[in-house]
Each structure stands twice: as C-alpha cells, then as structure tokens.
C-alpha positions as CSV (number, residue, x, y, z in Angstrom):
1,X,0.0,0.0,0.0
2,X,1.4,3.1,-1.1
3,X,1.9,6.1,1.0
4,X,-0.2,9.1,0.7
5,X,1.4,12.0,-1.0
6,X,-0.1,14.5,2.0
7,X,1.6,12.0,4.4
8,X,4.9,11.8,2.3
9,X,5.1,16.3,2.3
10,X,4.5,16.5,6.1
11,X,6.5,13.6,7.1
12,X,10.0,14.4,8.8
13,X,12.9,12.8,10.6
14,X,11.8,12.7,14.3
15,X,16.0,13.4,15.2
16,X,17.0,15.8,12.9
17,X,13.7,17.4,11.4
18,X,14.9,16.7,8.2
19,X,13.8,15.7,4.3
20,X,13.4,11.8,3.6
21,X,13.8,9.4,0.9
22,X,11.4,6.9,0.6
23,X,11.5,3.8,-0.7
24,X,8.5,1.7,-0.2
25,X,9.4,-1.0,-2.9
26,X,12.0,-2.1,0.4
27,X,9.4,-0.5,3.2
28,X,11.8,1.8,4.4
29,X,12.0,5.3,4.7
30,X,15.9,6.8,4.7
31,X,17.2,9.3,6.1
32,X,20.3,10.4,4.9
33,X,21.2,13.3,7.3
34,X,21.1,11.1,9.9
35,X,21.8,7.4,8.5
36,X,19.0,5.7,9.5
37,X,16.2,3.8,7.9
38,X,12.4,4.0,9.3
39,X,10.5,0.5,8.5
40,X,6.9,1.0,7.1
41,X,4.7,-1.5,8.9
42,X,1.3,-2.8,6.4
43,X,1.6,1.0,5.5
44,X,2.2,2.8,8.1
45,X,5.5,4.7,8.4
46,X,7.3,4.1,12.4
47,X,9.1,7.0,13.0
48,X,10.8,6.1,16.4
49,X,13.8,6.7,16.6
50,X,14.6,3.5,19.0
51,X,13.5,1.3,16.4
52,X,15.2,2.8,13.4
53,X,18.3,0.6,11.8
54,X,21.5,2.6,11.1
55,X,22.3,2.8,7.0
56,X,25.6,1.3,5.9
C-alpha cells in the first residue's frame, strides 16, 4: 500500500527534522542526514527513533 502523497510532504525525521527518501518498494523510509532507515509497517510509516536501523 502506497503512502499518501499529503503523508509523504509532512512527514520528517523525528532526530533531525529533516527531508526523507522513501523507498516503499523495500518498506523503508531513509534518512540520509542522519543514517537511519524507518521501516513502514502494512503501510504505516514508524518513525521512532529507537526502532530505526542505522544505513551502511
């Protein structure tokens, strides 16, 4: 299920406030700023920080 594109403009990385990549073909959102990847659970992004997995 794709993400909404009003969810994908307001969304924002909860440790730095910044842009995201998204890439739902993997269910992850990226971001880069930071170097971590958000999962996307049956469509719905979890943005917490705790559960985030760093980027290579």
């Amino acid at each position: 299920m794709p993400l909404s594109p009003e969810l994908r403009e307001i969304l924002a990385c909860p440790k730095c406030k910044g842009a995201l990549d998204f890439h739902e073909e993997v269910g992850e959102i990226h971001c880069l700023r930071c170097r971590l990847a958000y999962r996307i659970d049956d469509g719905i992004p979890v943005m917490l920080i705790d559960e985030a997995r760093p980027l290579p």
